[in-house]
N, C-alpha and C positions, 0 to 999 in steps of 0.2 A: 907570375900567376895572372889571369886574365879570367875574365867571362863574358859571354853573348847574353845581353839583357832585351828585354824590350819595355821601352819609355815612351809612352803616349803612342803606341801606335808602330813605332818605327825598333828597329834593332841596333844598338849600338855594342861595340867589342870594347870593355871597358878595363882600366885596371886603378891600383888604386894610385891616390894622388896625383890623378888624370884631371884634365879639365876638360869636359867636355858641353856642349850647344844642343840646343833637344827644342823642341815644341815649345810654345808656353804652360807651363806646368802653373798651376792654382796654390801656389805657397810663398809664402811671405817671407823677404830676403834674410838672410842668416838662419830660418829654421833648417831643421835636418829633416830627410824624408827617406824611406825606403822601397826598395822594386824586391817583390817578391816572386818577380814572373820572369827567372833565370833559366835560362835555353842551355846554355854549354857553361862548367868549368874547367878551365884546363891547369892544375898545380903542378907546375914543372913535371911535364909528361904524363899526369895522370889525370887522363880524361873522363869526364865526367857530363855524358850526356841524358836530356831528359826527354819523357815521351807522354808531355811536350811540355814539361819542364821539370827541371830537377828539385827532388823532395828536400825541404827544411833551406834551399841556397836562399839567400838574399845579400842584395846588395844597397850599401847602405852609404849614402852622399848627402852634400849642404849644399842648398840655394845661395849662389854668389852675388847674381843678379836680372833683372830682367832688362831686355833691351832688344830691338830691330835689326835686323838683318839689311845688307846692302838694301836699294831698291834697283828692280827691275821691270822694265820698260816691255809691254805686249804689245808693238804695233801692228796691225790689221792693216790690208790695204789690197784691192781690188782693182787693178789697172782699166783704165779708159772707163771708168765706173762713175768714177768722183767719190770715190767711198775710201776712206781714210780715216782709221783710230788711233789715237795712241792711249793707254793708258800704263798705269805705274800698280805696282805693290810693293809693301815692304813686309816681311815674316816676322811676326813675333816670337821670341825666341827667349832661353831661360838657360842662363852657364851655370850648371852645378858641378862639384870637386867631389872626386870618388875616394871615399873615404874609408871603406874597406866590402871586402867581399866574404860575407859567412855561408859555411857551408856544413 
């Protein structure tokens, strides 16, 4: 059993006792939180899609922890110019545990 969620933004294929990486999500670590904006379930072959989401599904997970993503390096550069950047980011980022899927 699976479902297509969307969490901040983005769509994630989730199932339960997943762990799964998302955005920075605004919840404070060990609370629970739920996504009630479910795209697709699928229970062992019985698909369930919504238009453009399906009626009463949620999915419902706990905040593990928050933390940064690798960092990545943007460098810019213009030959015979003298123009050269480098700059860095790092993503913050939120691992919540998919703790079941209601429908």
């Amino acid at each position: 059993m699976y479902a297509i969620v969307e969490i901040a933004g983005h769509q994630f294929k989730v199932e339960k006792d997943r762990k799964v990486y998302v955005n920075r999500l605004h919840s404070d670590e060990g609370s629970s939180i739920s996504f009630d904006n479910v795209l697709l379930v699928d229970n062992d072959g019985d698909v369930k899609v919504g238009a453009p989401k399906v009626d009463g599904a949620s999915v419902s997970a706990k905040v593990l922890r928050h933390l940064k993503d690798d960092k990545v390096i943007v460098f810019k550069k213009k030959r015979r110019k003298g123009y050269a950047v480098k700059r860095g980011h790092r993503q913050c980022l939120t691992q919540i545990l998919i703790e079941g899927i209601n429908f």
